[in-house]
N, C-alpha and C positions, 0 to 999 in steps of 0.2 A: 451585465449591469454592475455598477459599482456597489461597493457596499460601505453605509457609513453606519456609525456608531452617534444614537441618539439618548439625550436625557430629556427624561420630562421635566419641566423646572416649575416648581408651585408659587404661585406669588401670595397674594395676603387679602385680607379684606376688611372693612369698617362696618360697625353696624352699630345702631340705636333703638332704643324705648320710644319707637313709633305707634304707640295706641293704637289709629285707624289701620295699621297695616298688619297691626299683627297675624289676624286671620289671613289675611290672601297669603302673608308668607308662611304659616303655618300649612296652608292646601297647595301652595308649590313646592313646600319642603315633600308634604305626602307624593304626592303627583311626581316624582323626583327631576323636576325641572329647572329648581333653583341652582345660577352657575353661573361661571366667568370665567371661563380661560383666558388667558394670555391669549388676543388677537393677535395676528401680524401687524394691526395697527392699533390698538383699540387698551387692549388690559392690561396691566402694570403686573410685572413680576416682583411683588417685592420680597424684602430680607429671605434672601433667595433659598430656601432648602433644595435639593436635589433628589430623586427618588434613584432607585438602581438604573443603571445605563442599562439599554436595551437594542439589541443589533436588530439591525434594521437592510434587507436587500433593495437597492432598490435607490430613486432618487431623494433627498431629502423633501420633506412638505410644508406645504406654502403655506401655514399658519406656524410660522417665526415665533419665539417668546418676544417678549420684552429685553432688552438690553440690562445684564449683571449688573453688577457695581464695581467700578474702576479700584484698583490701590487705593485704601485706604479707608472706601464705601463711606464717600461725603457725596459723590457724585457716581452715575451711571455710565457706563462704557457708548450708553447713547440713545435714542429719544424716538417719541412719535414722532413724525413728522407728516399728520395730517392722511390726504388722501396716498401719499407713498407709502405708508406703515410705519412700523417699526426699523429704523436702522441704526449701522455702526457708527458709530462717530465718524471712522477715518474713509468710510464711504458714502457718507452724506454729501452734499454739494452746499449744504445749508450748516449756519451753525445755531446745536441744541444744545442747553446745559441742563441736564436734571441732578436736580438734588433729593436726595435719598431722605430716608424717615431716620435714617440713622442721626445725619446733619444734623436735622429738626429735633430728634431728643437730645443728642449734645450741646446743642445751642439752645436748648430748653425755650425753643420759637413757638409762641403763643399765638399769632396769625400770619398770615402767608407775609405780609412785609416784614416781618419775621427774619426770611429764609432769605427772599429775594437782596435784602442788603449783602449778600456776599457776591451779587452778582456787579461787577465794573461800567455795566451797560444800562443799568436799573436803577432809576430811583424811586422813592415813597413817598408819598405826602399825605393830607388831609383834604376832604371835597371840599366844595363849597359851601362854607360855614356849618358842617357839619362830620360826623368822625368815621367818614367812609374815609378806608385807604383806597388810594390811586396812586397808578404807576406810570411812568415816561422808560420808554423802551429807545436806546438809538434816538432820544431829544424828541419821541412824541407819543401824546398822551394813551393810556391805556388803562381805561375804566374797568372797577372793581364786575360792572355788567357783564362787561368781554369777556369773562376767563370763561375757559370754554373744562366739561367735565369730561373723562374718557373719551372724547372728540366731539362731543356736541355742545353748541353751544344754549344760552340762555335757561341753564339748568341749574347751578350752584347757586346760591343764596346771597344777595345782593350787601353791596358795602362792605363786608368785614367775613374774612372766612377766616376758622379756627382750621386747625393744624392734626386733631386728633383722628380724624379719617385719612390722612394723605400718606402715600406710600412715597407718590416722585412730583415735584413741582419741576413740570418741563419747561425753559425758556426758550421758543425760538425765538432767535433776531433778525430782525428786518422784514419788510413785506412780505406777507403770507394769503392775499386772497386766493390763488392758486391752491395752496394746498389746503388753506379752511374755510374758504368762503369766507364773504362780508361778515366782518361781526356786528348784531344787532343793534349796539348802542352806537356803533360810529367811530369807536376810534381804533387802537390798535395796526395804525399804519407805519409803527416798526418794529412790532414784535408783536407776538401774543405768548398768553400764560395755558398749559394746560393741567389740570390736575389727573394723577393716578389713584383709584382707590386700593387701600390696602387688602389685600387676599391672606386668607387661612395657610398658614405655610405644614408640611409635614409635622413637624412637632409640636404638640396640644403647646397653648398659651395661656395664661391666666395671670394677670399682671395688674395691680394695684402702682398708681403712683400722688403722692400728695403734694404740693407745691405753695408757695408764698413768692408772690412778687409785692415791694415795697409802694406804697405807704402799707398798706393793710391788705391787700388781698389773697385771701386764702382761697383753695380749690383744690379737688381732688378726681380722680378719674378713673376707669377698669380697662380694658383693653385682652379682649380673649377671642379666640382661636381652636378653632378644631374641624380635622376634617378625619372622613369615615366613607364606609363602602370596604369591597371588597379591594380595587385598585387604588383608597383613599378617592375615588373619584367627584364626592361630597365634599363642600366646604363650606364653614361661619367664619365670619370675622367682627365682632361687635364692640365697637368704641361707644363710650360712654364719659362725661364730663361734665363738672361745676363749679364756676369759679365768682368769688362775689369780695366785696373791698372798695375802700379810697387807692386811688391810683396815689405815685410822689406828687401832682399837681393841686393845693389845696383844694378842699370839699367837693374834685369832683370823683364821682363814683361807679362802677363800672360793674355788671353782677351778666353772666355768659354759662348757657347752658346748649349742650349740644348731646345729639346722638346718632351712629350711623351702625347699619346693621348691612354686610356684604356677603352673600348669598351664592356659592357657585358651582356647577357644574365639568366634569374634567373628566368625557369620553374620548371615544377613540378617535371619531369621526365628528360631535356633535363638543361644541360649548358653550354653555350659556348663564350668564351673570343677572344680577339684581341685586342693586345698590339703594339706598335709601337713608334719607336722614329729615333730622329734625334741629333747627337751631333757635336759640332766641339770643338775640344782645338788648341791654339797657345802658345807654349812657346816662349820667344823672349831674347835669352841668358842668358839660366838657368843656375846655379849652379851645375855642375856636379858631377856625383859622382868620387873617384879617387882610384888608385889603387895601391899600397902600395910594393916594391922593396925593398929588403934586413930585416935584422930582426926587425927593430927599426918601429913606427908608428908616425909620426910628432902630435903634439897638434893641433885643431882643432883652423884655421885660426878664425878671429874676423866675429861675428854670419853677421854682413853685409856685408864682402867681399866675393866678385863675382870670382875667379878664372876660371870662363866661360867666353870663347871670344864672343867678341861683335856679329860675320857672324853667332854663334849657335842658333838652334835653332828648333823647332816642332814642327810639324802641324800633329793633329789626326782628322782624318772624319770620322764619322761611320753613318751607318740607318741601322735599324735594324725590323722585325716583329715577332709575332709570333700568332698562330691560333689553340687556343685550345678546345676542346669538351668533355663532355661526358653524357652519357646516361645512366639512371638505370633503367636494364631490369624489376628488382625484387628489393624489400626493401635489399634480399639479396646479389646481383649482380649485378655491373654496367660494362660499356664498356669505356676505356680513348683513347683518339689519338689526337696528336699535332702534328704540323708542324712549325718549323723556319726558319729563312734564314736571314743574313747578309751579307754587303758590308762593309769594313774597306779600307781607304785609310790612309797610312802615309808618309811623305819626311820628313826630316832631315839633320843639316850637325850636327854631335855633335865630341867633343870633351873632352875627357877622360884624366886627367892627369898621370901620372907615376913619383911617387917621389919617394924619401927617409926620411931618418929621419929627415931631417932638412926643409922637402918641397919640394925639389929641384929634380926636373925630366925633364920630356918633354910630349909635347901635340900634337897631331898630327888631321887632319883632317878626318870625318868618314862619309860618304854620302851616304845615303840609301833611295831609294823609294821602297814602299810597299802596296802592296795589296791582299786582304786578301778575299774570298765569301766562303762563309759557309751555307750549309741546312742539317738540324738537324733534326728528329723526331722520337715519339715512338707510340707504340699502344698496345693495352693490357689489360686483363680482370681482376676484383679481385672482390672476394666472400668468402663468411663467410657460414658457416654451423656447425652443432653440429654431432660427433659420441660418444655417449654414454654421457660421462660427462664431455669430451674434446671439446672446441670449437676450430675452424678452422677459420683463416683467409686467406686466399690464392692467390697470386697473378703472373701471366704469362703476360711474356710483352717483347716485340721487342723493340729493340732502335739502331737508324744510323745515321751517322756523316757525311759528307762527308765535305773535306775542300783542296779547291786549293788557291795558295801561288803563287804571283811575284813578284818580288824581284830583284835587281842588288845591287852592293856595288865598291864605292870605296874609296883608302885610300889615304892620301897625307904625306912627309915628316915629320917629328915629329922636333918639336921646342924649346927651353929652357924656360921653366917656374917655377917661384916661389909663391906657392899657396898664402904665407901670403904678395906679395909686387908686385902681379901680371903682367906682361906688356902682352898691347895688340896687335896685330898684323891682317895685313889684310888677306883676306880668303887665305888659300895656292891652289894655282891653277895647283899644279903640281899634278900629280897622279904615284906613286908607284906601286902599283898593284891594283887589282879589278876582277869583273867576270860582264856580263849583259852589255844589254843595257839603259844608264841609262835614257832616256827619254823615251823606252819602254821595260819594262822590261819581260823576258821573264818568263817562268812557273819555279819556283824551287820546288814546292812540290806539291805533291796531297795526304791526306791524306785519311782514310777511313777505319770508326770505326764501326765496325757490333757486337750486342751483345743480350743474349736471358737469361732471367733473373724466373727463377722460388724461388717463399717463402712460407712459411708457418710457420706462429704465430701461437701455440697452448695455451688456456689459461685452465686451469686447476683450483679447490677449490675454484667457486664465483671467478673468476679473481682475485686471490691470486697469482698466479705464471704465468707466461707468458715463454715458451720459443719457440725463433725463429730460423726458419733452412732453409737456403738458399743458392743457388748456382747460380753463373752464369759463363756464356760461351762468355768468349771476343775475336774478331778479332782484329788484327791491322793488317794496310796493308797501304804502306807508298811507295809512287814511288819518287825515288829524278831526278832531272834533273842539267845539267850543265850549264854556263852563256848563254849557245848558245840555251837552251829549248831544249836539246836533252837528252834523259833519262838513265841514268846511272844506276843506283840500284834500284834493291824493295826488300821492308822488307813484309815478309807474317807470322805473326807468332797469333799462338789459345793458348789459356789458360787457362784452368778452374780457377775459384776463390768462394770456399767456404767460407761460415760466418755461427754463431750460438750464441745466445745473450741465457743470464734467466735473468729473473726479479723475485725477490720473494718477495712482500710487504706483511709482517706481520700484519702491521698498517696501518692506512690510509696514516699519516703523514711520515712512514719511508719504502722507498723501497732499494733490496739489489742487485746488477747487475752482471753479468760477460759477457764476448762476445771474441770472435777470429774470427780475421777478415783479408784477406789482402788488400793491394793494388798494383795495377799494373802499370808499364808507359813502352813505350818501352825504350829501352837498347839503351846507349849511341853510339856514332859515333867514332868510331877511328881521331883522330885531324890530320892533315894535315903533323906533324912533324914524324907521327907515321909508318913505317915499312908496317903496315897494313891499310895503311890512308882510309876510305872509309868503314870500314868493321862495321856496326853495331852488338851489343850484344845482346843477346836474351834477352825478357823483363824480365826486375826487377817484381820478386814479393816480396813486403814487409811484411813482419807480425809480428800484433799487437794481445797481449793478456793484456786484462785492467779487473779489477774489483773494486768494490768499494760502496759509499751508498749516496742516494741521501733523502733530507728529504725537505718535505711543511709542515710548523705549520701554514699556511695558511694565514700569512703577511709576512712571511722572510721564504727562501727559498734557497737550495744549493745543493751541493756535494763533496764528498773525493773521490779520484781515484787512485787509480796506475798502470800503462800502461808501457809496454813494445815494443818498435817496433825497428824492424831491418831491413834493408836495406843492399841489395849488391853495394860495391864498385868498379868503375873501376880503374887502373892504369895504367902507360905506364913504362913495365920493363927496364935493362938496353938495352938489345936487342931495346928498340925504336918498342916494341910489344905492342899493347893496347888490357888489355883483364880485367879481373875480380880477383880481388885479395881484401878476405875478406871482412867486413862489415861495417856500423856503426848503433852501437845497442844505441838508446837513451832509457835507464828508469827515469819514471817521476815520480810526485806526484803534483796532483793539487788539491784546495781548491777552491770552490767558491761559493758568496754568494750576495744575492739581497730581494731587497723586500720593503714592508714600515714598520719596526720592530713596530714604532710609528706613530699615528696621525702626517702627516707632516713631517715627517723626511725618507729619502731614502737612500738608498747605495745600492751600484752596486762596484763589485771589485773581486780577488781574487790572490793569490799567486802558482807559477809552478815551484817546483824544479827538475832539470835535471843533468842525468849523460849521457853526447854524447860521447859515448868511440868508438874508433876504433880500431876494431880484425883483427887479420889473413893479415894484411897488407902483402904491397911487403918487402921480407927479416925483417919481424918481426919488421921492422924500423918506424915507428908508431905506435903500437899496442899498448892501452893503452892509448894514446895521445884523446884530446878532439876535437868532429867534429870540422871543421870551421865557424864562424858564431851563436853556440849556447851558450847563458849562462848558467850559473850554475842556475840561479834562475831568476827571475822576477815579479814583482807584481805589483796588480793596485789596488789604492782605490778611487771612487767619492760617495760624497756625496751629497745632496740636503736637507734645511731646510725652512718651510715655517715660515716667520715670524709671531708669534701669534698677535704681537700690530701691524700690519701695511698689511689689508688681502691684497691676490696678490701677496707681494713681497716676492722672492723665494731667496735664495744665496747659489751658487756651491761652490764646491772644488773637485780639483783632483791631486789626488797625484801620480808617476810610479816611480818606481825604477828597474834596469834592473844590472842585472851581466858583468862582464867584457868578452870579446867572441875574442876569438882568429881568426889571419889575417890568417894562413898558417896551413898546417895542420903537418908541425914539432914544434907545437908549441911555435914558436921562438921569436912570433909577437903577441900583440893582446892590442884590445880598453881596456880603464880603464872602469868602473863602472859608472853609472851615477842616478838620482835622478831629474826629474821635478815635478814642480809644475804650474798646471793652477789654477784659478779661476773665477767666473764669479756671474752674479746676472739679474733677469728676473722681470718684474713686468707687470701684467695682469689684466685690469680695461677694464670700458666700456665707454665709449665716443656716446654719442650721440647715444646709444640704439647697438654700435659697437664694437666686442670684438676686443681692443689693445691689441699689448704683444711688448714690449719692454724688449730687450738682449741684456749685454753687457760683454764680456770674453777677456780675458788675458792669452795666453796660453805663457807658459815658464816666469813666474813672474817675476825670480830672470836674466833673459837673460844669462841663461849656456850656454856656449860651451862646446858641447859636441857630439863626433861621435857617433851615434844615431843605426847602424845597420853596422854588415859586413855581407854582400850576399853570403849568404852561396853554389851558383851557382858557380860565378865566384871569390868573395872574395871583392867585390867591396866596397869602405867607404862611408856611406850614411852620410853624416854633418845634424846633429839637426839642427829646426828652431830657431830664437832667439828670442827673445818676439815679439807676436804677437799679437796685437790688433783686436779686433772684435764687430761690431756692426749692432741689424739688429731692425728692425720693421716691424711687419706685420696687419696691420687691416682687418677685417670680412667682408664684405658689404652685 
């Protein structure tokens, strides 16, 4: 038997001022069950400590950590990837970008669009008249619902997620129902988000940091750490946070409180986590987004006017857990199973404008309570074996969703307004139409996601070639109900969804990929105007075929891609029929590249060019026209230098440029081009035996105005922020 040489590598953990939970995790702390290893697929090693190497006979075992952090620890050497686990970057067939907690305190990133702007593939926006972020992955959309937590989805806390729990924000791009299943909300058909939570690393934590981002808001937050037993085999990780202020956007105001408590276990044989949190947001008459009538797009109003009425406004509550395990039978075999469950509450009155080109629309009243419970889990086996001179990795695994929705909505008369000279007015108390009852809302959804997932990674010449072959078998099964909670439609529909990646590294430093992959969501709803109003479409399958080359020289690190994925379209013919007509096929080419080339000096960035063509349309009348929403190109570059005459002090730069993206999809309409720049500067000393770190950034330098995203959902114009100030401190104790 060979013999290798292994480390245990501890990651980290989040934790919160949970009230209702504190007893159960006080009788799991006794019980000593509370715990989170590092899965092979599952748990996030973060800010990596190392315990003593320990020789080991014998073959290696099949619960993998998590993936280091690459040069210069802005980004990780590589990623979950679903039902395959944890792998290397230069041995994926898929491309993952995680960003590390380090990134996120340097860039002093207050919520996940945050972080994700460093991504060339990613962009941000605002929902639908209201201050959820949403994402477009690869030119399509991906709701703030879809992030999926440790690998489950419908867990994380809806609209807006803060940054103080998160160890690694994983990017995959392009279709993923293979490796994650259907995600709940539907979209996510070029990428999805996964969050890692942070783990108790070897050495005790206890960290204070206070922060101001500009107009006024102030906040402050703890973050500690410690793990205990006789192997350290115990670990806490508790994040805690408060932030409250006017944002730079006249009178609107913004007040964000979070807490997350990570729980874990680190035996020989046995691991097991629990993670938990608690969030609340308030917006207090935000800036919304607006929506755009006739060909023309007005110039984006002056970066501090507030075109939101004063009565707007949004409250998010979420708590959230999750309970993960697992066991290895054999060095070669182990056993995974987790459990989730969330509680989302939101109310709202928002208001959405409708202009024209000169501004000039109306704004109407939109009033919505919501609520949201979700339990989520999977279970599943995975083992490695050898036949002949092929090695086997293999992995069988269950996974279910289940997610009930209430809901009411009403609407009020629509008013005269003008974005750039705005007047305000009192709440309109007339109601139009609506459905529900709006102080108890009744049931509108029940969703319920069943799926059974078989793979096998074969590696082949010394792990020279890798190729992966997998399939899974998705349900969706979806009951809608009416204002009155009486149930009107179910969608029942099964899927198969194959995948199949090669990797073939020549070299150490140069690996070469291909994969075909789809994704899934269910099939759009016929809209209310529509002949067949009511009638859902059988699920979208998407498919992506990408290849390309990925290379480590072992400080600077990237890859070249080119990906093709298509999607089916709905429309609504002249008949006032809503069914499927033709595609939109986006082809790419992305570059991207990170690392520390040099002592002290870093970069993280990369550039995504895109053709969003749409075929086969209704009577050929767009066919050829560019999707809604995506640009032709976009790019990121940041940098980080350490000063050689003054140690500690660090100075950012970040540079984006994005293409122009059309409002409509007859191409009639569409945002100009834009170009920001942040900056910033960190300095990290020791005070009285205490590590300080002092941050201070500037995002939007030159204060552009400029339309920042069209949603490529509904079309909606997300308005750029305009210089924003930021400052934080944090010391050690």
């Amino acid at each position: 038997m060979p013999t290798f040489t292994l480390r245990r590598v501890l990651p980290t953990v989040s934790c919160a001022r949970l009230t209702p939970l504190n007893l159960a995790i006080h009788a799991a702390l006794s019980a000593g069950v509370l715990t989170g290893a590092p899965a092979w697929s599952q748990t996030v090693q973060g800010a990596v400590t190392t315990l003593e190497s320990t020789t080991v006979t014998g073959e290696t075992p099949i619960s993998a950590p998590t993936s280091v952090e690459y040069a210069g620890g802005q980004v990780a050497r590589g990623g979950q990837l679903g039902v395959l686990g944890n792998i290397d970057n230069m041995d994926a067939p898929f491309v993952v970008t995680s960003y590390t907690s380090k990134l996120i305190e340097d860039q002093q990133a207050r919520t996940l669009g945050d972080v994700v702007k460093n991504d060339a593939s990613v962009q941000v926006g605002n929902g639908f008249g209201n201050s959820a972020e949403t994402f477009s992955i690869r030119g399509f959309p991906l709701n703030n619902d879809d992030l999926s937590f440790n690998g489950l989805y419908g867990i994380l806390p809806r609209q807006v997620l803060p940054t103080q729990m998160v160890e690694r924000v994983e990017i995959l791009k392009g279709a993923n129902a293979f490796l994650n299943g259907a995600a709940p909300g539907g979209s996510g058909l070029g990428g999805s988000i996964n969050i890692q939570p942070k783990r108790a690393g070897v050495d005790p934590l206890t960290r204070a940091t206070i922060d101001y981002t500009s107009d006024s808001q102030v906040g402050g937050g703890v973050d500690i750490g410690r793990r205990w037993g006789e192997n350290q085999e115990f670990g806490i990780r508790v994040n805690a946070a408060h932030r409250d202020g006017d944002t730079s956007v006249d009178d609107a105001g913004q007040r964000m409180t979070v807490g997350t408590i990570g729980l874990d276990y680190l035996g020989e044989k046995l691991r097991v986590s629990l993670d938990a949190g608690y969030q609340k947001y308030r917006y207090s008459q935000p800036r919304p987004t607006i929506r755009v009538s006739g060909d023309d797009v007005p110039s984006p109003p002056s970066n501090d006017t507030n075109y939101g009425q004063p009565w707007t406004y949004s409250e998010l509550e979420s708590t959230y857990g999750v309970l993960r395990a697992e066991y290895d039978f054999t060095n070669n075999w182990m056993g995974y199973a987790a459990i989730g469950t969330s509680h989302d509450r939101e109310s709202g009155d928002y208001g959405q404008p409708t202009v024209d080109g000169d501004g000039i629309g109306t704004v109407g009243r939109l009033t919505v309570p919501y609520t949201r419970d979700s339990v989520s889990g999977e279970i599943g086996v995975r083992g490695k074996f050898q036949t002949g001179p092929v090695g086997h990795l293999v992995n069988i695994g269950v996974s279910g969703l289940q997610t009930r929705v209430r809901q009411a909505w009403e609407r009020s008369a629509s008013s005269p307004i003008d974005i750039y000279n705005p007047d305000y007015f009192d709440r309109p108390s007339d109601v139009v139409n609506g459905a529900g009852d709006m102080d108890d809302p009744h049931i509108s959804s029940r969703t319920h996601l069943t799926s059974f997932a078989l793979s096998d990674q074969l590696s082949f010449l010394d792990d020279r070639v890798f190729l992966t072959l997998g399939v899974r078998r998705q349900t969706i099964k979806d009951k809608l109900y009416d204002g009155n909670g009486i149930h009107t439609t179910t969608y029942d529909e099964s899927v198969w969804t194959p995948a199949y990646g090669l990797v073939i590294r020549p070299w150490e430093e140069v690996s070469f990929y291909v994969n075909h992959i789809e994704g899934l969501t269910k099939g759009d709803a016929a809209p209310r105007d529509a002949s067949n109003f009511g009638d859902t479409l059988a699920p979208y399958r998407t498919k992506q075929t990408e290849a390309g080359v990925k290379f480590d020289f072992g400080n600077l690190g990237g890859n070249i891609g080119i990906f093709q994925i298509e999607k089916p379209q709905a429309y609504m013919d002249s008949d006032l029929v809503f069914g499927l007509a033709g595609s939109q096929r986006n082809r790419g080419l992305e570059f991207n590249i990170y690392g520390e080339p040099t002592k002290g000096v870093r970069l993280l960035g990369g550039i995504t060019f895109m053709d969003p063509e749409l075929r086969g349309t209704q009577g050929a009348e767009q066919d050829g026209n560019d999707a809604i929403g995506v640009p032709r190109y976009q790019a990121v570059l940041g940098a980080e230098w350490d000063i050689p005459a003054l140690t500690g002090l660090t100075l950012q730069a970040y540079i984006q440029r994005r293409g122009s993206q059309y409002v409509n999809i007859d191409n009639t309409a569409k945002i100009p081009a834009w170009t920001r720049v942040d900056l910033g500067a960190r300095y990290a000393t020791k005070i009285d035996g205490h590590n300080v770190v002092w941050r201070a950034g500037v995002d939007n330098v030159t204060d552009k105005k400029y339309w920042a995203t069209v949603g490529n959902s509904f079309g909606q114009l997300t308005q750029g922020m305009g210089r924003v100030y930021k400052l934080s401190m944090s010391v050690d104790f």
